[in-house]
C-alpha positions as CSV (number, residue, x, y, z in Angstrom):
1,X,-26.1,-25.1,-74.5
2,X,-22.5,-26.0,-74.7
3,X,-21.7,-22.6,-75.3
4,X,-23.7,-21.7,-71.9
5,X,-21.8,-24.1,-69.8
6,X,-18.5,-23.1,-70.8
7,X,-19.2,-19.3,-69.9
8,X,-20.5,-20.4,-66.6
9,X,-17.3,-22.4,-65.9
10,X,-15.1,-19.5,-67.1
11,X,-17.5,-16.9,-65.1
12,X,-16.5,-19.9,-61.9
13,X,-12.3,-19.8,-62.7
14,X,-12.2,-16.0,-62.9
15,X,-13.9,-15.6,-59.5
16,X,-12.0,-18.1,-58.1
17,X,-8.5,-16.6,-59.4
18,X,-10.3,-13.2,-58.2
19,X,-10.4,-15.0,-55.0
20,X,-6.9,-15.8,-54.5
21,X,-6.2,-12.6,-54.5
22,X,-8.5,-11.0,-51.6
23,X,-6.5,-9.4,-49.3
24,X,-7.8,-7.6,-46.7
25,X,-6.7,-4.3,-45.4
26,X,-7.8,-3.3,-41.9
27,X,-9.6,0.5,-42.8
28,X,-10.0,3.0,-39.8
29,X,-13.0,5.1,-39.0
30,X,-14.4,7.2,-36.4
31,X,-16.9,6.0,-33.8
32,X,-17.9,8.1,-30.9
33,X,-20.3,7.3,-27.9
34,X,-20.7,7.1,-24.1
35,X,-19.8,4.5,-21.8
36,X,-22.1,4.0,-19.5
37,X,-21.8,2.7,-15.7
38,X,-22.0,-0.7,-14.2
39,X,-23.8,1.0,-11.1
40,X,-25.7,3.9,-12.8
41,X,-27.8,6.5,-10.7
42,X,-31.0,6.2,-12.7
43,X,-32.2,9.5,-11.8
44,X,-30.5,12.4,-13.5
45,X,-31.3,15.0,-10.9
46,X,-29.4,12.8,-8.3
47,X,-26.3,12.5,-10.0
48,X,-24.4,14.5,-7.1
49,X,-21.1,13.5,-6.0
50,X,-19.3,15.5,-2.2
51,X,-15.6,14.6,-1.7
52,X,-13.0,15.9,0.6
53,X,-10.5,15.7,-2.5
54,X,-10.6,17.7,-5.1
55,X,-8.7,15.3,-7.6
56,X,-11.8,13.3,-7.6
57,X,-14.2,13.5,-10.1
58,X,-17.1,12.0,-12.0
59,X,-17.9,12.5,-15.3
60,X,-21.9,13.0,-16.1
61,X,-22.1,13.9,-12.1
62,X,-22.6,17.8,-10.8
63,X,-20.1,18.2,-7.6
64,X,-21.7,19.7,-4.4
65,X,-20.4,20.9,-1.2
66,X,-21.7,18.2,1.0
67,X,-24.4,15.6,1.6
68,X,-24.1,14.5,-2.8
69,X,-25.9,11.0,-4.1
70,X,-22.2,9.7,-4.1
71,X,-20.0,11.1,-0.4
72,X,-16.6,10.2,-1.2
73,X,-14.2,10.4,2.2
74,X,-10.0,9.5,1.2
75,X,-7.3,9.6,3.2
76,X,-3.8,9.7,2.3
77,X,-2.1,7.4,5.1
78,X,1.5,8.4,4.1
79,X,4.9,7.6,2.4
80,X,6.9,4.8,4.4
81,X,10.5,4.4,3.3
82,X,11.7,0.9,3.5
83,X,15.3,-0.5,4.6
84,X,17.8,1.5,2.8
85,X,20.6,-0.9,1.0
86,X,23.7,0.3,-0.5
87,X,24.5,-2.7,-3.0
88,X,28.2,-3.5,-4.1
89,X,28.9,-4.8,-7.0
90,X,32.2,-6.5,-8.6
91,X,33.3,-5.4,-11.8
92,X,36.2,-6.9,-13.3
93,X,38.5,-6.0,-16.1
94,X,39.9,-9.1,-18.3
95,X,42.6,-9.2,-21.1
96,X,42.7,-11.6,-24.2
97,X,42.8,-14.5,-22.3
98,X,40.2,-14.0,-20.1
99,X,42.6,-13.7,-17.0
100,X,41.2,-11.0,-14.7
101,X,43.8,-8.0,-14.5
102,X,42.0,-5.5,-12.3
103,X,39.3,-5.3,-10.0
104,X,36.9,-2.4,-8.7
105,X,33.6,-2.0,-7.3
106,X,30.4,0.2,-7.9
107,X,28.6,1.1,-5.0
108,X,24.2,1.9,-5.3
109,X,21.7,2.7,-3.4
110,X,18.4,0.9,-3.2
111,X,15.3,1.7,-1.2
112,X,12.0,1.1,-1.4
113,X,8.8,3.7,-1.2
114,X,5.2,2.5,0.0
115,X,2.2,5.0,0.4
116,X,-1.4,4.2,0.6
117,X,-4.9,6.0,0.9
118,X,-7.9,4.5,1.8
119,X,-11.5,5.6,0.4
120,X,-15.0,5.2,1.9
121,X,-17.8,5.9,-0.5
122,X,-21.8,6.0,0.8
123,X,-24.1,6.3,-1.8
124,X,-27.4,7.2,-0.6
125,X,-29.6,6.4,-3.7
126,X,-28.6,2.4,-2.8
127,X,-27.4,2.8,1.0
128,X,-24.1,1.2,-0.4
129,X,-21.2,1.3,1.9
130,X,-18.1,1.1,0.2
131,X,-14.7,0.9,1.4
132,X,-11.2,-0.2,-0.3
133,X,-7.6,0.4,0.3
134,X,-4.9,1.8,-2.4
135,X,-1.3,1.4,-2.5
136,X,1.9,2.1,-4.4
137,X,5.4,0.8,-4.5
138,X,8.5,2.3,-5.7
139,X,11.9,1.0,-5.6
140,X,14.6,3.4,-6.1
141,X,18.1,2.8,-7.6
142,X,20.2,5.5,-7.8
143,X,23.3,6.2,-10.2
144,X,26.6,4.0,-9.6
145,X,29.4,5.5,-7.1
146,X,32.9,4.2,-6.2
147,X,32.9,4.3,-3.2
148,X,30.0,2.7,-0.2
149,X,30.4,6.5,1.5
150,X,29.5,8.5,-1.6
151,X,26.6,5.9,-2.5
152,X,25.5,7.0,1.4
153,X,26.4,10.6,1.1
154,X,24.3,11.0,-2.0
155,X,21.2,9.4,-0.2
156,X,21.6,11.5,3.1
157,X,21.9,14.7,0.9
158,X,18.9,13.9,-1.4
159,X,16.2,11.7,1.0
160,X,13.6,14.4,1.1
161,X,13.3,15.2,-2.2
162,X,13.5,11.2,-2.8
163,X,10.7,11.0,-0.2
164,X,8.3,14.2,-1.8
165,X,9.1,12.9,-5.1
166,X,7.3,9.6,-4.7
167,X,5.2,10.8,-2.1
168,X,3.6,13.4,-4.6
169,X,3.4,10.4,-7.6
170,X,2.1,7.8,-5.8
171,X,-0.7,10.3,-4.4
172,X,-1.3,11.3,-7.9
173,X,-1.1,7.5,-9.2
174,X,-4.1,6.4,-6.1
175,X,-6.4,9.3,-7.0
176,X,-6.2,8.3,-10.8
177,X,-7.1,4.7,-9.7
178,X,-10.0,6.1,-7.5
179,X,-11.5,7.7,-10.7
180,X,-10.8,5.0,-12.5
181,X,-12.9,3.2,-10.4
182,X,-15.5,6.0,-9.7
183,X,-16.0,6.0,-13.7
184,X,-16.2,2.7,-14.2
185,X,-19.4,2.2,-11.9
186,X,-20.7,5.4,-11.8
187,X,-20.0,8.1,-14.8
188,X,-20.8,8.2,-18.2
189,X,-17.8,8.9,-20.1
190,X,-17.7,10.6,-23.9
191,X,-15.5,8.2,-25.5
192,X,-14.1,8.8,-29.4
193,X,-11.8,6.8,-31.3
194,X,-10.1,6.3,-34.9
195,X,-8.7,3.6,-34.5
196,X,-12.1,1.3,-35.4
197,X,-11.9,-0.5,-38.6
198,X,-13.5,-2.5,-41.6
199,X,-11.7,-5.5,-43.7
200,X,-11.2,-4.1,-47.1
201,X,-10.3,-5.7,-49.7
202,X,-6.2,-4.4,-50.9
203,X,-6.6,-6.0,-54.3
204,X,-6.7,-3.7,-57.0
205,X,-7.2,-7.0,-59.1
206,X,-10.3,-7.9,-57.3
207,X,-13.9,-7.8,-58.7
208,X,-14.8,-6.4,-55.3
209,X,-11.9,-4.3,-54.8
210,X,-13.9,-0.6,-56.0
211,X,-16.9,-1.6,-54.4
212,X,-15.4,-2.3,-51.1
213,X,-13.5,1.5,-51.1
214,X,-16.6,3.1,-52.5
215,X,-18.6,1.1,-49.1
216,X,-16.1,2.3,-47.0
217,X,-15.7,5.8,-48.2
218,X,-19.5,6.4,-47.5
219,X,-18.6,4.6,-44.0
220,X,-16.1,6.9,-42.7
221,X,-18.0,9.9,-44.0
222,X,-21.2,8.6,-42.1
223,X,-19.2,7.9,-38.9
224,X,-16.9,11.3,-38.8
225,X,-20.0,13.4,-38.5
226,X,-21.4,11.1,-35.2
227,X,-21.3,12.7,-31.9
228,X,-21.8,10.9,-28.8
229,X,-24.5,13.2,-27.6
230,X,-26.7,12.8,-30.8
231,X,-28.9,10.6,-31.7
232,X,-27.7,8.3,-34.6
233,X,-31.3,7.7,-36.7
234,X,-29.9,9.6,-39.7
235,X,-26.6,7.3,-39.8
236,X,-28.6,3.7,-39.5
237,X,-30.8,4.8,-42.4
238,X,-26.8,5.6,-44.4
239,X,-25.7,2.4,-43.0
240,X,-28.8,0.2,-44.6
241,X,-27.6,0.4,-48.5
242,X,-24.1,-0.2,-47.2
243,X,-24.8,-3.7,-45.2
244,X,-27.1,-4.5,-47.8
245,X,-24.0,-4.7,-50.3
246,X,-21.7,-6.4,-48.0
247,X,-24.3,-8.9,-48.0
248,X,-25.1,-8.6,-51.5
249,X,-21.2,-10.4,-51.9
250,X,-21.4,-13.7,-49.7
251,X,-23.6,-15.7,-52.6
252,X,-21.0,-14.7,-54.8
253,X,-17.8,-16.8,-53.1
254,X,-19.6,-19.7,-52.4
255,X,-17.1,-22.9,-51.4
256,X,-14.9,-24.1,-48.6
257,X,-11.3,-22.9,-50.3
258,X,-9.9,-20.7,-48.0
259,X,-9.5,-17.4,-50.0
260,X,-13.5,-17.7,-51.2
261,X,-14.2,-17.5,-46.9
262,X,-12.0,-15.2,-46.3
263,X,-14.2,-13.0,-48.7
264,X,-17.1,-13.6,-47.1
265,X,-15.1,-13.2,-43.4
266,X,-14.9,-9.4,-44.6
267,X,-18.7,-9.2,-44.7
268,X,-19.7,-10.5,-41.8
269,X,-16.9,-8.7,-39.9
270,X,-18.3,-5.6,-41.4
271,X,-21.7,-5.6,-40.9
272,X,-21.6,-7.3,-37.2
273,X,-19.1,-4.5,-36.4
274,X,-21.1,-1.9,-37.9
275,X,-24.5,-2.9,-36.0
276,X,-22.5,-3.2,-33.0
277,X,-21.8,0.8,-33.3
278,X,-25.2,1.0,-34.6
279,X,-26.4,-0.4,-31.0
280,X,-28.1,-3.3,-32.6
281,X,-26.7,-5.8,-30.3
282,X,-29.2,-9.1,-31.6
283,X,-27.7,-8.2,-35.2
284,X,-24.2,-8.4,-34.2
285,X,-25.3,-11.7,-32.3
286,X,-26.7,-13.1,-35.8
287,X,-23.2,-11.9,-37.8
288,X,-21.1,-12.9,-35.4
289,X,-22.5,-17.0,-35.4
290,X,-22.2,-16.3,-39.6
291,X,-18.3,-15.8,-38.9
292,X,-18.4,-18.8,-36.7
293,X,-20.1,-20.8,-38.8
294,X,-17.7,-19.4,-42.0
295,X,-14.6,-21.2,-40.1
296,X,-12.3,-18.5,-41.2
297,X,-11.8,-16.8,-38.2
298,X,-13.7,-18.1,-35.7
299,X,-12.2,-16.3,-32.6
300,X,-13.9,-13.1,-34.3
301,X,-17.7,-14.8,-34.0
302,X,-16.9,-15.3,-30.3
303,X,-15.6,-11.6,-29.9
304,X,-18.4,-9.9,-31.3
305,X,-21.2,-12.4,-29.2
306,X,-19.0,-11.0,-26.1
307,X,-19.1,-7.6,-26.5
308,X,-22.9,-8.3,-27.9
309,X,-23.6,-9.7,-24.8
310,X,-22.2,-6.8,-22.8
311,X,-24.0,-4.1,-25.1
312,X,-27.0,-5.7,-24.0
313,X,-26.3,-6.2,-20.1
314,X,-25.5,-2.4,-20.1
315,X,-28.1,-1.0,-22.0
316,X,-30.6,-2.8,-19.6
317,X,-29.0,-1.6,-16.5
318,X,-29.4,1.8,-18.0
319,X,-32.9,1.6,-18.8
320,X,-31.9,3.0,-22.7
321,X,-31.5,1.6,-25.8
322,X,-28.8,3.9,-26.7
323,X,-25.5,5.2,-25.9
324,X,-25.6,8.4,-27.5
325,X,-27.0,11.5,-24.8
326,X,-26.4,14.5,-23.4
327,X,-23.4,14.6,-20.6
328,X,-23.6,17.1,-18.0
329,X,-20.4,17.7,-15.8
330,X,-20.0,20.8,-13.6
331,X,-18.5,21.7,-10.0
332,X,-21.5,23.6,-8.3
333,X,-19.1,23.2,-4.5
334,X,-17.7,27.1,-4.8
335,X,-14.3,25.4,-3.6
336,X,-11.2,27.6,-3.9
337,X,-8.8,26.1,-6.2
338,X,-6.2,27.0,-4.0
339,X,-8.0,25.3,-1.2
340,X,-6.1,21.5,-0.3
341,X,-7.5,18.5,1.5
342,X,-7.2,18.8,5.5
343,X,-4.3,18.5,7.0
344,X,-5.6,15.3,8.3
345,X,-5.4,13.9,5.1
346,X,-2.2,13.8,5.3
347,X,-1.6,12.4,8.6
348,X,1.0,9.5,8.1
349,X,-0.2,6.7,9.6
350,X,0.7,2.6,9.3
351,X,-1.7,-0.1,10.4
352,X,-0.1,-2.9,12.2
353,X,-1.1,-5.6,14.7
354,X,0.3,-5.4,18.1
355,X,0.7,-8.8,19.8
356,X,0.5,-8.3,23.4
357,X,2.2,-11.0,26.1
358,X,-0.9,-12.1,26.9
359,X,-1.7,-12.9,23.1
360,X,-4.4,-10.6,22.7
361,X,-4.1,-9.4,19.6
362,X,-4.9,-5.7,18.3
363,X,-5.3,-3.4,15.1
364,X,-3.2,0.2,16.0
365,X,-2.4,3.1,14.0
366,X,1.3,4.3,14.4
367,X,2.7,7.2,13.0
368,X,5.8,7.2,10.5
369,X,7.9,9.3,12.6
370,X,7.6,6.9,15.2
371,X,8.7,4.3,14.1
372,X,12.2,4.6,14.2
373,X,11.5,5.2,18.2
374,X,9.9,1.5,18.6
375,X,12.8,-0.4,20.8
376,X,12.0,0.7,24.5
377,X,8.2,1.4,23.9
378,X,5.7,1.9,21.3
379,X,3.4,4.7,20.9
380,X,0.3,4.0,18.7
381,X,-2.5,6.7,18.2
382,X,-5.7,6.7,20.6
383,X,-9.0,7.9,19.2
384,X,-12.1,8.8,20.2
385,X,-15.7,7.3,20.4
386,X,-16.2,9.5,16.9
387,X,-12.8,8.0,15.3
388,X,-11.4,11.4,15.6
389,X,-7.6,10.8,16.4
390,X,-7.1,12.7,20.4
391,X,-3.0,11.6,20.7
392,X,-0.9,8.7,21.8
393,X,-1.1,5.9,24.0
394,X,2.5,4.8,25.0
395,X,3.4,0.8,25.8
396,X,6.2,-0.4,27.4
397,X,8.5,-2.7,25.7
398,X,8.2,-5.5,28.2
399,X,4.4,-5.8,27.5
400,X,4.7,-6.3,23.8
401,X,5.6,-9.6,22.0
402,X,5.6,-8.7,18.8
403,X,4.5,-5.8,16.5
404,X,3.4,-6.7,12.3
405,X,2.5,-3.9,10.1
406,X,0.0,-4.6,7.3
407,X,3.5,-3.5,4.6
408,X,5.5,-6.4,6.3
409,X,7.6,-4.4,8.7
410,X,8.3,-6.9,11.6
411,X,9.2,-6.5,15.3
412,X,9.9,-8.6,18.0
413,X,10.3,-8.4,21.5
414,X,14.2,-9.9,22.2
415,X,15.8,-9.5,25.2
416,X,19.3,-8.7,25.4
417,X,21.9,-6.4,26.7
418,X,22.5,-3.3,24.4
419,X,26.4,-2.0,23.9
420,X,25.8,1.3,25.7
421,X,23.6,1.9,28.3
422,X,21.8,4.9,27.9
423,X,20.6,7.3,31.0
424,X,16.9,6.5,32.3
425,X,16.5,3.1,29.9
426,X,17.3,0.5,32.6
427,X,14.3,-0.1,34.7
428,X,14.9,-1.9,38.5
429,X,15.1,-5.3,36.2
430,X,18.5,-4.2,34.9
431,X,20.1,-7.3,36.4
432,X,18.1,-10.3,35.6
433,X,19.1,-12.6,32.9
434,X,23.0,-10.7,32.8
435,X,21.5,-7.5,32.3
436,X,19.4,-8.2,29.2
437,X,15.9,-6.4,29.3
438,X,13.1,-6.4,26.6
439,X,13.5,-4.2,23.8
440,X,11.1,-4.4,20.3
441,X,13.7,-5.1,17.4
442,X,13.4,-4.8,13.6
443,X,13.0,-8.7,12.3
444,X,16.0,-9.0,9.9
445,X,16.1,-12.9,9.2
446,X,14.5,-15.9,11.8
447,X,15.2,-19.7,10.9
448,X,15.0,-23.1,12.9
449,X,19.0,-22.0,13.5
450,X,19.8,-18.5,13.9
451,X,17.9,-14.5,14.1
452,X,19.2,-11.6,13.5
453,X,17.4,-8.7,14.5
454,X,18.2,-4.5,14.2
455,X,17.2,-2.3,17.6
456,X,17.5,1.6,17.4
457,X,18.1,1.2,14.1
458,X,21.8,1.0,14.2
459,X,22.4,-2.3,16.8
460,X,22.5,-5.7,15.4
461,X,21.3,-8.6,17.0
462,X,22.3,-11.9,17.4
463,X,19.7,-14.5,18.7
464,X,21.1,-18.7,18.2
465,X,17.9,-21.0,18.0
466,X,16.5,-22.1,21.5
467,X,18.5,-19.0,23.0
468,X,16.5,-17.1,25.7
469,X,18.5,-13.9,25.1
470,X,20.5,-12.5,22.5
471,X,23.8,-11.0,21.8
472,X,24.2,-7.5,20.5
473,X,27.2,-7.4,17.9
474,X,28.2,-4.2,19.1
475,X,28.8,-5.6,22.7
476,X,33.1,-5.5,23.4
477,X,32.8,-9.6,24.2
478,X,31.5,-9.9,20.4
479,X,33.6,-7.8,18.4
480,X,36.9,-8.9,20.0
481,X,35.6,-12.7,19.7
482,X,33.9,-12.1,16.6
483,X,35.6,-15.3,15.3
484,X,35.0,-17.3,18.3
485,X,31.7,-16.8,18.5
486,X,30.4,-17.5,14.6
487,X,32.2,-20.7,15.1
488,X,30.5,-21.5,17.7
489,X,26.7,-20.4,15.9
490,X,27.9,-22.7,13.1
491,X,28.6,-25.5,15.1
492,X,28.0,-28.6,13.3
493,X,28.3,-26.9,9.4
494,X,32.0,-27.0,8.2
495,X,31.4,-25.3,4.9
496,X,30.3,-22.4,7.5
497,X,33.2,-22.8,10.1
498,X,35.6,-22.6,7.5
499,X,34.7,-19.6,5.8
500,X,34.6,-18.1,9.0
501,X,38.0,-19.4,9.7
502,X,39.3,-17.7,6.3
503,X,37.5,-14.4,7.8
504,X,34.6,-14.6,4.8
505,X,32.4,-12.5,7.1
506,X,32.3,-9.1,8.1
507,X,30.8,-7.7,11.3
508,X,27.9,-5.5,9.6
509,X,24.1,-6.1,8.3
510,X,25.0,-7.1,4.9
511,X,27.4,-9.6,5.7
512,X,25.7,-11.4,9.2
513,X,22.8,-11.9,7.0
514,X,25.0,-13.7,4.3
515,X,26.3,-15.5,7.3
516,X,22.8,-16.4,8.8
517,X,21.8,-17.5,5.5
518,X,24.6,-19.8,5.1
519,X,24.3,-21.6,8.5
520,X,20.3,-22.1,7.7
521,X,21.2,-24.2,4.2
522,X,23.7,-25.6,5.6
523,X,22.6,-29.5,6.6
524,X,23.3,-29.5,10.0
525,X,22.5,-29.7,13.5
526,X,20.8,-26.1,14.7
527,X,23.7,-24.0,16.1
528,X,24.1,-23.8,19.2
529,X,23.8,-20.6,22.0
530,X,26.7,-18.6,21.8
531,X,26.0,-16.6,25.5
């Protein structure tokens, strides 16, 4: 009797000095099955898909010519190029001591790409209308220079290819986000991996330590020879022996020290992650409260009830209780390779909202080579009752109050007197208000104290709070009292005034924005007009 009780409570101390050693290795396998879609097309023989786009595709679909279950219409709307900055930057050289004995500056250029495509989908199993806009942004910074013309030179010399180069990757980055999408809801993708895995005991000093390798072994052998188009029968009935011993363990670590539930962790991990991939999704369920319930790692229990969860969702919306099947993909549209989207894919458009006067307010498309002619008029694209795009509807200036594209691109109508007069731009209203006419300008910076705004691209303008007109800094009574008229903007703000005094500010974009920047943080009275 005694003898009986002290082999028991040796038989105990082993196991739980066993215990204290049962690490756990993570052990990859193979596992290899289709996802399947959150919007599937029941019916095989109507998984057809028509696109004007040949980069489009979805897998388990047959392309057709025209008139497919899924019609997919995209159109690239262009490549804008933002403001283009040339940034200077400081660089000093110090000695020992810190004191600064030369200084130089480094010169790059900045500018920002923006394309976008938009993409209408009718599926007429569902008489779903789908439609959803893509974008991209790229800012570029180029190499250092030493000088601001270089850093300019370089950008003049290279802006096309700047412009293709993004042009063609953020076309390529949209139509991979399309089939990403497409995929998603519709396709049924062959998916493989070896990166799944089983905890396996590391120990070599562990009771469990050749049973775990020889349970794995048989594992990995199982789940290299699955296919995701064949059924897995044969591999559930290789699978039963092999749960059966990870469950076969748990009794044998039975207590609440840490190393004894880490044991038992590594069987219900196993066998919940092996039903999951044997599409039993209740049995995962089951394991999965086990872990829980274990209180080793309890974030596990939660994973595995989640992905249960979705196993099941997707398995009803599919009407199957499997995710192994035969995938068909083929391309019966006879399109030429060589062939390309229409040219009216490519049209570059922008979508912005045009402001009128009268405050009516509406959606227009305007062409990127346009734009840099908005100052005088604007000319948007007219369509058709069909949508079809038939040319351009041209507005006068002086009926527009202000002009916001969808990217942020801002105009305004201000009125003021450009430097030089160009033939034909003065209408019979030359005279009023000193000459100053309306003319739709590039929004550089507004505040409750000073605007600045850019017209042709190349004239700065100055606009004081509560002004009625505003004051090109091109015009001969500016850059001759270029002084005399910031002191007056900052009226009120001597932080402002002086450094205008010690001639902080230079008459270009960079530096009248500094300048307009200062005045609004300064606390002080709004300036005051300088006309």
């Amino acid at each position: 009797m005694k003898q009986g009780l002290l082999i028991s409570i040796t038989l105990l101390f082993c196991l739980i000095s066993f215990a204290q050693s049962a690490d756990l290795d993570k052990e990859n396998f193979k596992v290899s099955y289709v996802k399947l879609p959150t919007k599937p097309i029941l019916d095989d023989t109507k998984r057809t898909y028509s696109t004007n786009n040949r980069g489009i595709s979805i897998s388990g679909f047959s392309k057709v010519k025209s008139e497919g279950t899924l019609d997919y219409n995209y159109t690239f709307n262009g490549t804008e190029i933002g403001e283009v900055n040339i940034n200077k930057n400081k660089i000093e050289k110090k000695d020992k001591e810190g004191k600064v004995v030369s200084v130089r500056y480094e010169y790059m250029v900045v500018v920002t790409y923006s394309s976008s495509g938009s993409l209408s989908l009718n599926n007429a199993e569902t008489a779903e209308n789908f439609q959803k806009t893509y974008s991209e942004s790229t800012t570029y910074k180029s190499s250092t220079f030493s000088s601001y013309t270089k850093a300019k030179d370089y950008y003049n010399n290279n802006r096309n290819n700047l412009r293709n180069k993004y042009r063609s990757a953020h076309k390529s980055t949209i139509i991979s986000n399309i089939n990403t999408y497409t995929n998603r809801a519709y396709g049924y993708i062959p998916y493989t991996t070896e990166y799944e895995y089983l905890w396996i005991l590391g120990s070599k000093k562990h009771p469990e330590f050749q049973k775990h390798h020889e349970a794995f072994d048989k594992v990995k052998v199982a789940f290299d020879n699955i296919k995701y188009d064949e059924p897995i029968d044969e591999i559930k009935k290789e699978m039963e022996p092999i749960i059966e011993y990870f469950n076969s363990v748990i009794p044998n670590y039975p207590g609440d020290k840490r190393k004894l539930r880490k044991v038992r962790y590594a069987s219900y991990y196993n066998i919940a992650n092996l039903y999951y991939y044997l599409e039993m999704p209740e049995k995962v369920k089951e394991y999965a409260q086990k872990i829980i319930d274990n209180n080793y790692d309890k974030k596990d229990g939660k994973y595995f009830i989640n992905k249960a969860d979705k196993l099941i969702k997707s398995l009803e919306i599919n009407k199957t209780n499997t995710r192994h099947m035969k995938v068909l993909t083929e391309d019966l549209s006879n399109v030429p390779d060589e062939e390309e989207e229409t040219e009216t894919a490519d049209v570059e458009l922008n979508k912005a909202y045009l402001i009128t006067k009268e405050n009516d307010t509406t959606l227009v498309d305007i062409k990127s080579s346009d734009i840099a002619s908005i100052g005088y008029k604007l000319k948007t694209v007219e369509y058709d009752q069909n949508g079809t795009p038939i040319g351009s509807r041209v507005k006068s200036a002086k009926k527009c109050k202000e002009l916001v594209f969808v990217d942020g691109l801002h105009y305004r109508n201000i009125k003021f007197k450009e430097s030089s007069i160009k033939s034909g731009a003065v209408d019979a209203g030359q005279m009023v208000l000193g000459g100053a006419t309306d003319k739709l300008c590039k929004v550089l910076f507004e505040s409750d104290k000073i605007n600045l705004y850019l017209f042709n691209q190349s004239e700065l303008v100055i606009l004081p709070a509560g002004s009625e007109k505003g004051k090109s800094t091109m015009g001969a009574g500016f850059v001759f009292g270029f002084k005399k008229n910031l002191t007056k903007y900052a009226e009120g703000c001597p932080t402002v005034i002086e450094k205008v005094a010690n001639k902080e500010y230079k008459n270009n974009q960079e530096s009248l924005l500094k300048f307009c920047d200062e005045l609004t943080k300064c606390s002080s009275t709004p300036a005051q007009d300088g006309n």
